[in-house]
C-alpha positions as CSV (number, residue, x, y, z in Angstrom):
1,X,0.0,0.0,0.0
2,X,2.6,2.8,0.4
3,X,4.9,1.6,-2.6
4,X,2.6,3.8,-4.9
5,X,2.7,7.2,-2.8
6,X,6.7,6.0,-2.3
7,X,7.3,5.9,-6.2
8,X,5.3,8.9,-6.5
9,X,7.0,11.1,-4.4
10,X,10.5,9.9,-6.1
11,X,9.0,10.8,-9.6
12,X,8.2,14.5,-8.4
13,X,11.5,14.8,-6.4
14,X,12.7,13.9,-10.2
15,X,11.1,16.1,-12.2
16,X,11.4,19.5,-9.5
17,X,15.1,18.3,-9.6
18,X,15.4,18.6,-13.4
19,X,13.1,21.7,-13.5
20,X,15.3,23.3,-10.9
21,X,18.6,22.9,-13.6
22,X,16.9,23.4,-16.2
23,X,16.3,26.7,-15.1
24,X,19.5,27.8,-13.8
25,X,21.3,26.5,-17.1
26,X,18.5,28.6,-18.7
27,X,19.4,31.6,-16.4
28,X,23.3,30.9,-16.9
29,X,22.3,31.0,-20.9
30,X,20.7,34.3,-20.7
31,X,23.0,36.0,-18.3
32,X,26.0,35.1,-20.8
33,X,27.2,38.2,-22.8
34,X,26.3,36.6,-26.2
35,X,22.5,36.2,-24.4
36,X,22.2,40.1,-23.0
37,X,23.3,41.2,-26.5
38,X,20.8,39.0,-28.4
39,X,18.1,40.1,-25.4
40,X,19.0,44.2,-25.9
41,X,18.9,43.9,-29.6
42,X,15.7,42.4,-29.8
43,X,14.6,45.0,-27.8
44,X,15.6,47.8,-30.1
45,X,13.2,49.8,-32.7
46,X,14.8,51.3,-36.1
47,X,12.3,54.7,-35.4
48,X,12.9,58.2,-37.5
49,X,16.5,59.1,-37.3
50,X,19.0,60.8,-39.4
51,X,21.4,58.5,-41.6
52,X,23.5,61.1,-43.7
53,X,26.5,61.5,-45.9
54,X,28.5,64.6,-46.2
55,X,29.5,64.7,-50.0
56,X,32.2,67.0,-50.5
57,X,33.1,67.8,-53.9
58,X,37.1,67.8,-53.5
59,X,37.4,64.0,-53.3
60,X,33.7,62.7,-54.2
61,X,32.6,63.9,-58.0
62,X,29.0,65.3,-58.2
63,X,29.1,66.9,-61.7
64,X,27.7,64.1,-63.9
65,X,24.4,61.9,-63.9
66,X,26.6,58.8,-63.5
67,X,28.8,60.6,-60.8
68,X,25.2,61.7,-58.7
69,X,23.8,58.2,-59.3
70,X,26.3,56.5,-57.5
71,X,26.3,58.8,-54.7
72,X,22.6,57.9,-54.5
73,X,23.4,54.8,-54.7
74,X,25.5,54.5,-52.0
75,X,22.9,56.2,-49.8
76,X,20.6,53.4,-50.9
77,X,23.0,50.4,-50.1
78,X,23.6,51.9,-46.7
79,X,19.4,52.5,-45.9
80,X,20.7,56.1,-45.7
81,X,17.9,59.0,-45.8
82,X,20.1,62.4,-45.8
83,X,22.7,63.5,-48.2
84,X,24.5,66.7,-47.3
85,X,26.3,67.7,-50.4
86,X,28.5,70.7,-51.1
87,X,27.2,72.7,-54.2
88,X,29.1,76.0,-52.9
89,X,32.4,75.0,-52.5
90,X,34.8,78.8,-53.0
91,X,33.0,81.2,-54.4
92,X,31.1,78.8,-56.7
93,X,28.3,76.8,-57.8
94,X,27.1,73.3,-58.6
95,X,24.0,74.4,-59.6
96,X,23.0,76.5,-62.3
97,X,20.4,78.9,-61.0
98,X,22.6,81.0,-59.5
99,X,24.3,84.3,-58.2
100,X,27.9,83.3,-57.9
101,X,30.1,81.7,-60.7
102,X,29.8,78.4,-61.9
103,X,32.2,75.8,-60.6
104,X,35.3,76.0,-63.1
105,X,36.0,72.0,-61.9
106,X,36.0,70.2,-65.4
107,X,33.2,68.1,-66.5
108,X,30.5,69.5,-63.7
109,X,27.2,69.5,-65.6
110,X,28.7,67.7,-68.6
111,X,28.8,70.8,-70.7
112,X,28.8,71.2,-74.9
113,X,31.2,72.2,-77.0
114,X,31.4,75.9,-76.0
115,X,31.4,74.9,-72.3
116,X,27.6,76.0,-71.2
117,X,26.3,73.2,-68.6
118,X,23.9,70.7,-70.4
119,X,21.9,69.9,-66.8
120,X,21.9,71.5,-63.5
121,X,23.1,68.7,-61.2
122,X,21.8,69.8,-57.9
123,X,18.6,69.6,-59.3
124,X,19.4,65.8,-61.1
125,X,20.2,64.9,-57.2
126,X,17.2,66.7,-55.6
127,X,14.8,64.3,-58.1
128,X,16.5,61.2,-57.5
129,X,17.2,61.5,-53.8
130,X,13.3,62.7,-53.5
131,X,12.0,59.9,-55.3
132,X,14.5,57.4,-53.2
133,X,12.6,59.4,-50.2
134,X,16.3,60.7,-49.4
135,X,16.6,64.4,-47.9
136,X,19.2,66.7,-49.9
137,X,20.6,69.3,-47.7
138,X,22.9,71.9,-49.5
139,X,26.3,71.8,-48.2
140,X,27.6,75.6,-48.4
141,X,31.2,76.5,-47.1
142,X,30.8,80.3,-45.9
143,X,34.5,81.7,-44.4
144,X,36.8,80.2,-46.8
145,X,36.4,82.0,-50.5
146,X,39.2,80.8,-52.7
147,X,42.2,78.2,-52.0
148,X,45.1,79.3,-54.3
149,X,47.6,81.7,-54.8
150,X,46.6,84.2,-57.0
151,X,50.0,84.8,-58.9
152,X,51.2,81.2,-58.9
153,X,48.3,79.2,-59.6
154,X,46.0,82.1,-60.7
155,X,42.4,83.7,-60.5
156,X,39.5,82.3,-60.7
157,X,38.6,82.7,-64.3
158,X,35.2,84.5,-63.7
159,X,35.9,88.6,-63.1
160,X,32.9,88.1,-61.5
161,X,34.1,86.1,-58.8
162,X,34.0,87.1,-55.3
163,X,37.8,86.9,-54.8
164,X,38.2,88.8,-58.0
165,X,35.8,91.6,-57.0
166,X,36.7,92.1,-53.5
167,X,40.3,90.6,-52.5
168,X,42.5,91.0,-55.7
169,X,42.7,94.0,-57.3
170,X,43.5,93.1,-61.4
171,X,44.6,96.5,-62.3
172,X,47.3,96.7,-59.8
173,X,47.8,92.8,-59.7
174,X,47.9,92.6,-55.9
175,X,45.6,92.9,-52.8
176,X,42.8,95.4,-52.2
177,X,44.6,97.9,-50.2
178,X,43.3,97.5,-46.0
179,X,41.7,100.8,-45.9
180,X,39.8,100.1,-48.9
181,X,36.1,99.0,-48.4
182,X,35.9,96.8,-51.5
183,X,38.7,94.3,-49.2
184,X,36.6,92.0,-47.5
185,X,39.3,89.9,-46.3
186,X,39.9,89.1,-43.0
187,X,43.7,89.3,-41.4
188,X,46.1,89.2,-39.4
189,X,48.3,92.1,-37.5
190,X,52.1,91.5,-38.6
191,X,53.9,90.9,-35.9
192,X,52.7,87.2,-35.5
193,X,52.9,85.8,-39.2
194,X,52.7,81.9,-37.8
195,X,50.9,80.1,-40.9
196,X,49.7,82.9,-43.1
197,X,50.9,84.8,-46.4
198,X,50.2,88.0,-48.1
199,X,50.8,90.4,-45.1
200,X,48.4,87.8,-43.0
201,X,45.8,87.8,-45.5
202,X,46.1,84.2,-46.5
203,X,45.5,81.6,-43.7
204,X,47.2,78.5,-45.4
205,X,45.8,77.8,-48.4
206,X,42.8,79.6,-48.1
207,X,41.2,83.1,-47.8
208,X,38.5,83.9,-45.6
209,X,35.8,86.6,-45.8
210,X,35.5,89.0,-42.4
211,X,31.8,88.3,-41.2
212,X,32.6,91.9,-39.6
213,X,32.3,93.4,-43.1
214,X,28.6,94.1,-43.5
215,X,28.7,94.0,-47.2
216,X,30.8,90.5,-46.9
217,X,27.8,89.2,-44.7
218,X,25.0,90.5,-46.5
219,X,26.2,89.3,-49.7
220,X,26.4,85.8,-48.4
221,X,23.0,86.0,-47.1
222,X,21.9,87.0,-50.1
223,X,23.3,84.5,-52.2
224,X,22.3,81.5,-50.3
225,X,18.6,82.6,-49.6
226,X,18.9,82.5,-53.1
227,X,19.8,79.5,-53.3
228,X,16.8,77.9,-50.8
229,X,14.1,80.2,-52.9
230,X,15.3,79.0,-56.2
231,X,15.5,74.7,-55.1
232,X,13.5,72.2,-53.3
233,X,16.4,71.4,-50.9
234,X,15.6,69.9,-47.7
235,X,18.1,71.5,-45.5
236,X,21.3,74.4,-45.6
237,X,24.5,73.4,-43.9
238,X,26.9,75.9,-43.2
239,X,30.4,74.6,-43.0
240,X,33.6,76.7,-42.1
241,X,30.9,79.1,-40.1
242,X,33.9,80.9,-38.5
243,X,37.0,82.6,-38.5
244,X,40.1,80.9,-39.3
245,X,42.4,79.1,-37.1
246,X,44.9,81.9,-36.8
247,X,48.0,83.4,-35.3
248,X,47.9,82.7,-31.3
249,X,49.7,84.9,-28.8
250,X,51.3,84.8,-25.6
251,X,50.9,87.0,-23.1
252,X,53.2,86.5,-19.7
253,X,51.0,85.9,-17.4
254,X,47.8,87.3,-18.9
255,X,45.0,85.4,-20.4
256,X,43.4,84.8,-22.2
257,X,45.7,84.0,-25.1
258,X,45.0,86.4,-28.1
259,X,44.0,85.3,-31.3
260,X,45.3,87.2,-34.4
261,X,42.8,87.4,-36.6
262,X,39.4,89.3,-37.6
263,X,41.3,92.7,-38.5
264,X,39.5,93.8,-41.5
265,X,39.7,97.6,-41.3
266,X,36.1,97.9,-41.7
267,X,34.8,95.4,-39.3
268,X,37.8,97.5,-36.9
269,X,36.4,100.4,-37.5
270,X,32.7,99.6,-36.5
271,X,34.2,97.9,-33.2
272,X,35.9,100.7,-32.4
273,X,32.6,103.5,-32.7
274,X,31.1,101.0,-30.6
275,X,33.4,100.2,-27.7
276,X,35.5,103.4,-28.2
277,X,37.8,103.2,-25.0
278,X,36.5,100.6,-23.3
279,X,38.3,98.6,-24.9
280,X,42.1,97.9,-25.4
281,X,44.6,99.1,-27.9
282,X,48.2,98.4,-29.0
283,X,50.2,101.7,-27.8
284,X,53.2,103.1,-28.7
285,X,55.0,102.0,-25.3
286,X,54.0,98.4,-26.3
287,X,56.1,98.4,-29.1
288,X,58.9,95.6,-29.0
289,X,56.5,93.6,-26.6
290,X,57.4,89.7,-27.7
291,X,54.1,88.1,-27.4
292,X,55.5,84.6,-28.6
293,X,57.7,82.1,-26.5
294,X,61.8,83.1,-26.4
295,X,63.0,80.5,-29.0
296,X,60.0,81.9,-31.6
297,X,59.5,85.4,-30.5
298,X,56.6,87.3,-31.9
299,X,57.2,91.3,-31.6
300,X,54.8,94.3,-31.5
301,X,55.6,96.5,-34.1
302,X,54.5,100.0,-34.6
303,X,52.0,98.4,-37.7
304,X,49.8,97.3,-34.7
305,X,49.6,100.7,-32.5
306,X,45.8,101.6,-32.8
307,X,44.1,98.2,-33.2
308,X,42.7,96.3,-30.5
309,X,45.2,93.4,-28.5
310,X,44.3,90.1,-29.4
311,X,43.2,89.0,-25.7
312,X,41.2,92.0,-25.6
313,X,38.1,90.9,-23.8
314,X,35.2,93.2,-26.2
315,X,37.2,92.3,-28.8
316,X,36.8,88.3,-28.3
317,X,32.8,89.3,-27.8
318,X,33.0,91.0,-31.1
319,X,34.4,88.4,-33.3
320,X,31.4,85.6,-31.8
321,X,29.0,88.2,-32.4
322,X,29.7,89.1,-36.2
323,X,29.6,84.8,-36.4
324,X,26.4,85.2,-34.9
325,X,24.7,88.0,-36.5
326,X,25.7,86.5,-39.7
327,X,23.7,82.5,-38.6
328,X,20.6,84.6,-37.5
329,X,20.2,86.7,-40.5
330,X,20.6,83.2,-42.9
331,X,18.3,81.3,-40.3
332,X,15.7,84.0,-40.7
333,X,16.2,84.8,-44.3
334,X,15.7,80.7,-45.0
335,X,12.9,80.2,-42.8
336,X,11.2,83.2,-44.6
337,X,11.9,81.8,-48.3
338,X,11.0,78.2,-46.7
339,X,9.9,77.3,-43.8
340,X,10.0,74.4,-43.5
341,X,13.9,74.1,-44.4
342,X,16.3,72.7,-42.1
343,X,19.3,74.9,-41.5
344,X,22.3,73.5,-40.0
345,X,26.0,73.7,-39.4
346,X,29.2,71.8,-39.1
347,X,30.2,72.7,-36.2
348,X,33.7,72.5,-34.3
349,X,35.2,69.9,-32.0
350,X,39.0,70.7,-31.7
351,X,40.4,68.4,-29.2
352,X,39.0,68.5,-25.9
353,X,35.6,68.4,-25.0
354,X,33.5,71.0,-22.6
355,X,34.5,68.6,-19.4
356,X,37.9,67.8,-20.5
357,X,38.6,71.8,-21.3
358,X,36.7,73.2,-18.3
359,X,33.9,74.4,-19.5
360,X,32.5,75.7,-23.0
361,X,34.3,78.7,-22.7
362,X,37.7,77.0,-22.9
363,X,37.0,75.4,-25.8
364,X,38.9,75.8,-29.4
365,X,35.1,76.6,-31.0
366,X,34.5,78.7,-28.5
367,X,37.6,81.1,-28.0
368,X,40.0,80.5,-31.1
369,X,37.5,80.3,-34.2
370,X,34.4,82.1,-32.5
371,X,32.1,79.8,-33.2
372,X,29.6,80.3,-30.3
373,X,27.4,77.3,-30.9
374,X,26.5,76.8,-27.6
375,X,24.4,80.2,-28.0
376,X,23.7,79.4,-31.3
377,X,21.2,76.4,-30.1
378,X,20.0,78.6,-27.5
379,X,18.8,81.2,-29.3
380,X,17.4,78.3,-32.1
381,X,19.0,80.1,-35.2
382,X,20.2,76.0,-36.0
383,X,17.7,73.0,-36.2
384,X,20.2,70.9,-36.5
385,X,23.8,70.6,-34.6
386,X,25.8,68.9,-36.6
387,X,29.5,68.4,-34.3
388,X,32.4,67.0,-36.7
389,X,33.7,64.8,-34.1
390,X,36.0,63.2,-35.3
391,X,38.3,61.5,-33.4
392,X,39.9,58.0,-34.2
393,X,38.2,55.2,-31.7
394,X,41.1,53.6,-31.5
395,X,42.9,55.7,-29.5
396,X,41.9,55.7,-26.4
397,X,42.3,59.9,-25.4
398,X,40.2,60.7,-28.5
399,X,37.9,57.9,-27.5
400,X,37.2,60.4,-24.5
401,X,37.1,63.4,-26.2
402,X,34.8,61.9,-28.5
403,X,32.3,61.0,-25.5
404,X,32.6,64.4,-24.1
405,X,31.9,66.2,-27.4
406,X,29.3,63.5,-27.6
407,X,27.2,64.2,-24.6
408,X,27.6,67.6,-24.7
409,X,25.7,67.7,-28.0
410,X,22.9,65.6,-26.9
411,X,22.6,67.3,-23.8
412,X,22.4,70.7,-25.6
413,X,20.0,69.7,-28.1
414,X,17.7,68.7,-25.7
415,X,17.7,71.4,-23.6
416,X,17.2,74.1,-26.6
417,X,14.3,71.5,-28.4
418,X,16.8,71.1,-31.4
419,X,18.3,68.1,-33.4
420,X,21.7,66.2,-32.3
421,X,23.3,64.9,-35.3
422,X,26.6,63.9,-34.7
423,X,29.4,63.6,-37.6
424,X,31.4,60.6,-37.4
425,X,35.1,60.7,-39.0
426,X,34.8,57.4,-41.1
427,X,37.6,58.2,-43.1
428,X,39.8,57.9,-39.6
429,X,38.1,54.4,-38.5
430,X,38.1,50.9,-39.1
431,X,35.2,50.2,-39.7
432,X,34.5,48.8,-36.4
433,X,35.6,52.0,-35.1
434,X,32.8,53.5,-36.7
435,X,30.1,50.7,-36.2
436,X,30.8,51.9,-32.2
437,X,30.8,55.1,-32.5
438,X,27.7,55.4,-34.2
439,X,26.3,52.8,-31.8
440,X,27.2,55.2,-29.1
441,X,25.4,57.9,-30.4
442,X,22.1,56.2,-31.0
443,X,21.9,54.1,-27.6
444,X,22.0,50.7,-29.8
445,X,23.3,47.5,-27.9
446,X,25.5,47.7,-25.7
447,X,25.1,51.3,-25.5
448,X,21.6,51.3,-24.4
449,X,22.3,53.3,-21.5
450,X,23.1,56.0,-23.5
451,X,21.2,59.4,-24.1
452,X,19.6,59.2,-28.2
453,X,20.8,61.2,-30.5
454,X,19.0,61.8,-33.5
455,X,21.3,60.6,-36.2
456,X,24.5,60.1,-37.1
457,X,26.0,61.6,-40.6
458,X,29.1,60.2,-42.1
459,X,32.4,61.9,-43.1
460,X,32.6,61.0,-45.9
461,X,31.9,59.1,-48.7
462,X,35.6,60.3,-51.2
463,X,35.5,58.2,-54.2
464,X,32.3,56.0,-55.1
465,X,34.0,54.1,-58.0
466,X,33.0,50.9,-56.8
467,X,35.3,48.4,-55.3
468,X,38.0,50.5,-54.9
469,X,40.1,51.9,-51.8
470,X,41.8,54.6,-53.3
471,X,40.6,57.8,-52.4
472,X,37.2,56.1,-50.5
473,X,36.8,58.0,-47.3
474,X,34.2,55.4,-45.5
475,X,36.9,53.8,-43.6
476,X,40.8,53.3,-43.0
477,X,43.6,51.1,-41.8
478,X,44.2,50.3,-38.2
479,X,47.0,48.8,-37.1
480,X,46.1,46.2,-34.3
481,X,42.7,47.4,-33.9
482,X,41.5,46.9,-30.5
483,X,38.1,46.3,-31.7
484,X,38.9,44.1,-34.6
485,X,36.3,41.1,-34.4
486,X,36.2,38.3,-33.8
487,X,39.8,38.2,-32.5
488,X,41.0,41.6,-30.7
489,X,44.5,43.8,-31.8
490,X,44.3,42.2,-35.4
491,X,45.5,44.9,-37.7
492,X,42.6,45.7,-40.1
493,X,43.4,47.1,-43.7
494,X,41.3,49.7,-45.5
495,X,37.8,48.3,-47.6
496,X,35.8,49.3,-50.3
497,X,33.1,51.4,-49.8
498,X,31.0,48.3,-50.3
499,X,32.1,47.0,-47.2
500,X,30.9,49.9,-45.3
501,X,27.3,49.8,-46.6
502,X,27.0,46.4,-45.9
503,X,28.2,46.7,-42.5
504,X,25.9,49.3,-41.5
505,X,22.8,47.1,-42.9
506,X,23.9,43.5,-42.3
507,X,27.2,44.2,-39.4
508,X,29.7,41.9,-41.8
509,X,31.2,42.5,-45.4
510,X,29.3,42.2,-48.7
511,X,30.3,39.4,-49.8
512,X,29.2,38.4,-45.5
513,X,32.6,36.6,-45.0
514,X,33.7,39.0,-42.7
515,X,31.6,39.9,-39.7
516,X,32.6,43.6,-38.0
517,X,31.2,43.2,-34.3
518,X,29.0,40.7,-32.6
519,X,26.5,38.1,-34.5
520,X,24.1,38.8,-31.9
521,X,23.6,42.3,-32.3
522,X,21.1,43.8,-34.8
523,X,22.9,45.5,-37.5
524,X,22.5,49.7,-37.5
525,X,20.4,50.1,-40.3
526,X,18.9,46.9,-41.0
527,X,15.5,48.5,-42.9
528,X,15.1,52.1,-44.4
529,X,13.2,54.9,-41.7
530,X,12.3,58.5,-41.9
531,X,13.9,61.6,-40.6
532,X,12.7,62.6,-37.5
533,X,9.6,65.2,-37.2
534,X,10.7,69.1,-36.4
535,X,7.3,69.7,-34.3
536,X,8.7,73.3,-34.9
537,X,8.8,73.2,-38.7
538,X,5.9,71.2,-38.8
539,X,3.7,72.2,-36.0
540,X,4.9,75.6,-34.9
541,X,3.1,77.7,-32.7
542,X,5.6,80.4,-32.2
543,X,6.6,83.3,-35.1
544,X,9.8,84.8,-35.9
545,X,10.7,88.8,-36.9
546,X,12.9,90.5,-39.1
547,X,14.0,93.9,-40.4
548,X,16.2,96.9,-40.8
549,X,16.8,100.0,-38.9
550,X,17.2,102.9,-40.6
551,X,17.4,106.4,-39.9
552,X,17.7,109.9,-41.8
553,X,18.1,109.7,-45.7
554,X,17.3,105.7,-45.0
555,X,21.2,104.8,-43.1
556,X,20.8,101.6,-41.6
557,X,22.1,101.9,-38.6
558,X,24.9,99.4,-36.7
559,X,24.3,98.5,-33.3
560,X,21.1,100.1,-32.5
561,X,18.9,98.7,-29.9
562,X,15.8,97.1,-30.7
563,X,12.9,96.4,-28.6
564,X,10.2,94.5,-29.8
565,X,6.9,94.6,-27.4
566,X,3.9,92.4,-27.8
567,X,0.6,95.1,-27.6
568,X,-1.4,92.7,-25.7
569,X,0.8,91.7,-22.8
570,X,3.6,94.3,-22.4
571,X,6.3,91.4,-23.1
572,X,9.2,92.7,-24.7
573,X,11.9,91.0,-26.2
574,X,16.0,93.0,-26.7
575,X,17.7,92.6,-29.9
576,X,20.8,94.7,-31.4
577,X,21.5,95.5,-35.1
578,X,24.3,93.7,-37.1
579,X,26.5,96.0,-39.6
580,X,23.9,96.1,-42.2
581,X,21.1,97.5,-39.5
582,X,19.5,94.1,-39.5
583,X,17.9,92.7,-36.6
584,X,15.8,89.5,-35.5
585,X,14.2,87.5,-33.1
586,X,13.0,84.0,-32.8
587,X,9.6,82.5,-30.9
588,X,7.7,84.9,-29.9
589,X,4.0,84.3,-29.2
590,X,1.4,84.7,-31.6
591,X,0.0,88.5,-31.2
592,X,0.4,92.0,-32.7
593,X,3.4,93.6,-31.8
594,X,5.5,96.9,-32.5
595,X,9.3,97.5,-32.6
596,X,11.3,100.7,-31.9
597,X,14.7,101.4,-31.8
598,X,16.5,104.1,-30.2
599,X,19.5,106.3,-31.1
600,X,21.6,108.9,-30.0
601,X,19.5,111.4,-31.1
602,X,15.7,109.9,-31.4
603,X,13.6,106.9,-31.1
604,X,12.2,105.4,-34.1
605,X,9.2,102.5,-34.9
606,X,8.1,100.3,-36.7
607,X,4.5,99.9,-37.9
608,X,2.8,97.6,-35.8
609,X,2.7,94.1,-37.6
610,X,1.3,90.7,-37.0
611,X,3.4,87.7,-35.7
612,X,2.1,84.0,-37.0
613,X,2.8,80.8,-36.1
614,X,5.6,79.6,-38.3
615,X,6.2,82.4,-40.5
616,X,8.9,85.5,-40.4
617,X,7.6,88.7,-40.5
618,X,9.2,92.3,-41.8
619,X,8.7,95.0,-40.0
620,X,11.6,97.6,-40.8
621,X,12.0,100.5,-38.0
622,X,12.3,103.6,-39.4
């Protein structure tokens, strides 16, 4: 009689036993790295994001059909839905409904025999990318004009030229003298030379308009607004938004350093009717002051009596604010011509990040090149913040710096309701380098703890022949790469671009005999998506405002100050003109609202004027 209850109870005993490790080899399975990888991918959702290209036209051609299909076709092969491509590269155009010069580059819109363009191929791209449903942003270069030497390797062949018209004088076959206001160049003072030519006009290679020259600015506006009016671009990316790197010098024992450059006589001029003597000036008794180190001395000469000293604090505020003026005036002129447009900029990440530096304000963007871009998202005059960070994951300091300038981006662009779209330096990674990165930035597995960014965008793409590795610019050579897979510190050579597309849809080669991180992991861009939604651009509820402030006999006038007061609830907003007596604001409330300036001698209005949700409004002040 108790056999049966006996053998029953073993049986259970038995089968709780083999439960019980069958679970914990189930728990052992999942808790295994290959098992958390496979659980966080699964997890993971391709939604909207950005997955862009620069295209720069030095090593990537973009003046044929053949040369912009395969561009597009290398967006395709990657599930890529953003090209940013240069069409204003010096001074010139790859596009034919223009204001500037066409491109003298041979071949660009595959002209006839008396050279006239046979197709405009920013429009070829803007109908194929559209009906690939791939975003075209126009890829301008603002600072840097021309990049040769006018004597040695010549003009530009178009007199109408911007170098030709306001750097280089033809009929005395040398520079614009200073004092003249047709020179828009920016320069250096003298007495610190370090990487310029032509009495500190030429940084380099290249030449570089002064933002502080209001005729330099405006014309740039101009042209580009042009530009948005005239194609059905989905975005305007500013690249070399800033003054060049320039001269530095040393001051014993004063800081900050001082940065030798922005001394365009008329944008010195205007700075000093401005700040007059509150600010600081070479004198006389600072003449044979050596402002470099003692083995490469740097004197002040009697050439830099009268302008402001480098370090000079107002003088720092007004090289970022001629930056500044100049990316709110394009913002608003844009935005007014389209609004829906997406303006951007590449945007600067010398060395160390914010953390790393000690804040924002002791960073290269910040105090070398006066690239304010913190303020910049702020204020919201960019949609998009587009950081070149680009810094070689393989190395484990740039690895930080990468994270800092990372985060910080992120960070900022959520704060300020904006876009974070990181640029990746392919053309310095393995590709595994760049398969992390990018997994960094988007919070894919194992990164999931990560903050989102929006997108990622790829520099660059260099040549698209296909199979080849000269001149491609999607990935390089690392020598014992420490995240070569599936072995560690094996050296990994250079690949096709093919490679690179592949490994952003699939995470191994094209031909899938080489895998470039973990099986388990879901590739990057397995399936095609969709931008993300502006709710701004597409559901605004704030207006914007923009005019000119002129006085007697219609001068605009520089630096007035503008208040702009809504009629119904008192709330006033502060603006200041730039050189050209433009002046702007951003988000303000729906509402009637009048603007006046005021002056030295009298205060001046505007008529009162409607603001709408979405659109920019004129309303001069006069």
């Amino acid at each position: 009689m108790l056999l049966k209850p006996l053998k029953w109870i073993v049986n259970s005993a038995s089968s709780l036993l083999f439960t019980l490790i069958a679970a914990l080899v189930l728990c052992a399975l999942l808790t295994s790295p290959a098992a958390t990888i496979t659980a966080r991918a699964q997890g993971e959702s391709s939604g909207p994001e950005y997955r862009a290209y620069w295209v720069e036209t030095f090593n990537t051609a973009l003046g044929t059909h053949a040369d912009i299909d395969r561009v597009i076709d290398a967006a395709v092969q990657s599930n890529a839905n953003a090209i940013f491509a240069q069409v204003r590269r010096r001074g010139d155009s790859w596009y034919l409904d223009t204001k500037e010069p066409l491109t003298q580059v041979p071949g660009v819109g595959e002209p006839d025999e008396n050279g006239n363009w046979t197709f405009d191929p920013l429009r070829y791209l803007i109908e194929q990318a559209h009906a690939r449903s791939i975003e075209v942003h126009a890829f301008v270069i603002i600072g840097s004009i021309y990049n040769a030497h006018p004597t040695i390797t010549g003009l530009p062949r178009d007199p109408k030229h911007v170098f030709n018209q306001h750097f280089w004088n033809s009929e005395t076959g040398a520079l614009y003298d200073d004092v003249d206001p047709r020179q828009w160049a920016t320069r250096s003072l003298v007495h610190n030379p370090d990487g310029t030519s032509f009495a500190g006009h030429r940084y380099g290679a290249e030449w570089y308009i002064d933002l502080g020259h209001p005729e330099a600015a405006a014309y740039t506006v101009d042209v580009l607004t042009h530009l948005v009016k005239q194609y059905a671009l989905d975005g305007i990316h500013l690249d070399r938004i800033r003054y060049p790197e320039a001269p530095i010098d040393r001051y014993l024992g004063q800081q900050p350093l001082g940065i030798n450059t922005g001394y365009n006589e008329t944008s010195v001029r205007r700075f000093k009717a401005r700040h007059a003597d509150a600010a600081t000036y070479y004198q006389e008794s600072d003449i044979g002051t050596n402002v470099g180190t003692e083995t490469a001395p740097r004197i002040i000469t009697a050439a830099d009596v009268g302008y402001p000293r480098t370090n000079d604090l107002l003088w720092n505020d007004w090289r970022r604010e001629q930056v500044t003026n100049f990316v709110r005036r394009l913002y608003l002129s844009a935005t007014a011509a389209s609004p829906r447009i997406k303006v951007s900029a590449a945007l600067i990440c010398f060395w160390t990040g914010p953390v790393a530096s000690g804040g924002w304000e002791r960073t290269e963007s910040y105090y070398r090149v006066y690239q304010d871009w913190r303020a910049w998202a702020e204020e919201g005059i960019l949609d998009v913040l587009v950081p070149m960070i680009y810094k070689r994951e393989h190395v484990e300091l740039e690895r930080a710096q990468f994270d800092d300038w990372l985060a910080f981006t992120k960070e900022l662009a959520r704060a300020n309701n904006r876009h974070a779209l990181p640029g990746l330096g392919a053309f310095v990674n393995s590709v595994e380098g760049t398969l992390r990165q990018a997994r960094r930035s988007l919070a894919r597995a194992p990164f999931e703890e990560e903050e989102k960014a929006d997108g990622v965008i790829f520099y660059a793409l260099g040549n698209t022949t296909p199979g080849t590795i000269v001149g491609n610019s999607t990935n390089a050579a690392v020598t014992n790469n420490p995240f070569s897979y599936p072995e560690s510190g094996i050296s990994t050579p250079k690949r096709a671009n093919e490679n690179f597309f592949a490994a952003l849809r699939t995470g191994a080669s094209a031909d899938g005999a080489t895998r470039f991180e973990h099986e388990a992991l879901t590739s990057l861009f397995p399936i095609s998506v969709a931008t993300p939604d502006m709710p701004w651009k597409s559901a605004p509820v704030v207006g914007h405002v923009m005019g000119l402030v002129k006085g007697r006999n219609d001068v605009r006038l520089d630096g007035a100050k503008v208040t702009i007061k809504n009629l119904i609830t008192g709330r006033t907003r502060k603006a200041k003109t730039d050189g050209s007596g433009f002046y702007g604001a951003l988000d303000l409330a729906q509402g009637w609202y009048i603007a006046s300036a005021r002056t030295d001698n009298c205060l001046l209005f505007s008529r009162i004027f409607r603001i709408k949700p979405g659109h920019v409004t004129t309303a001069d002040v006069r």
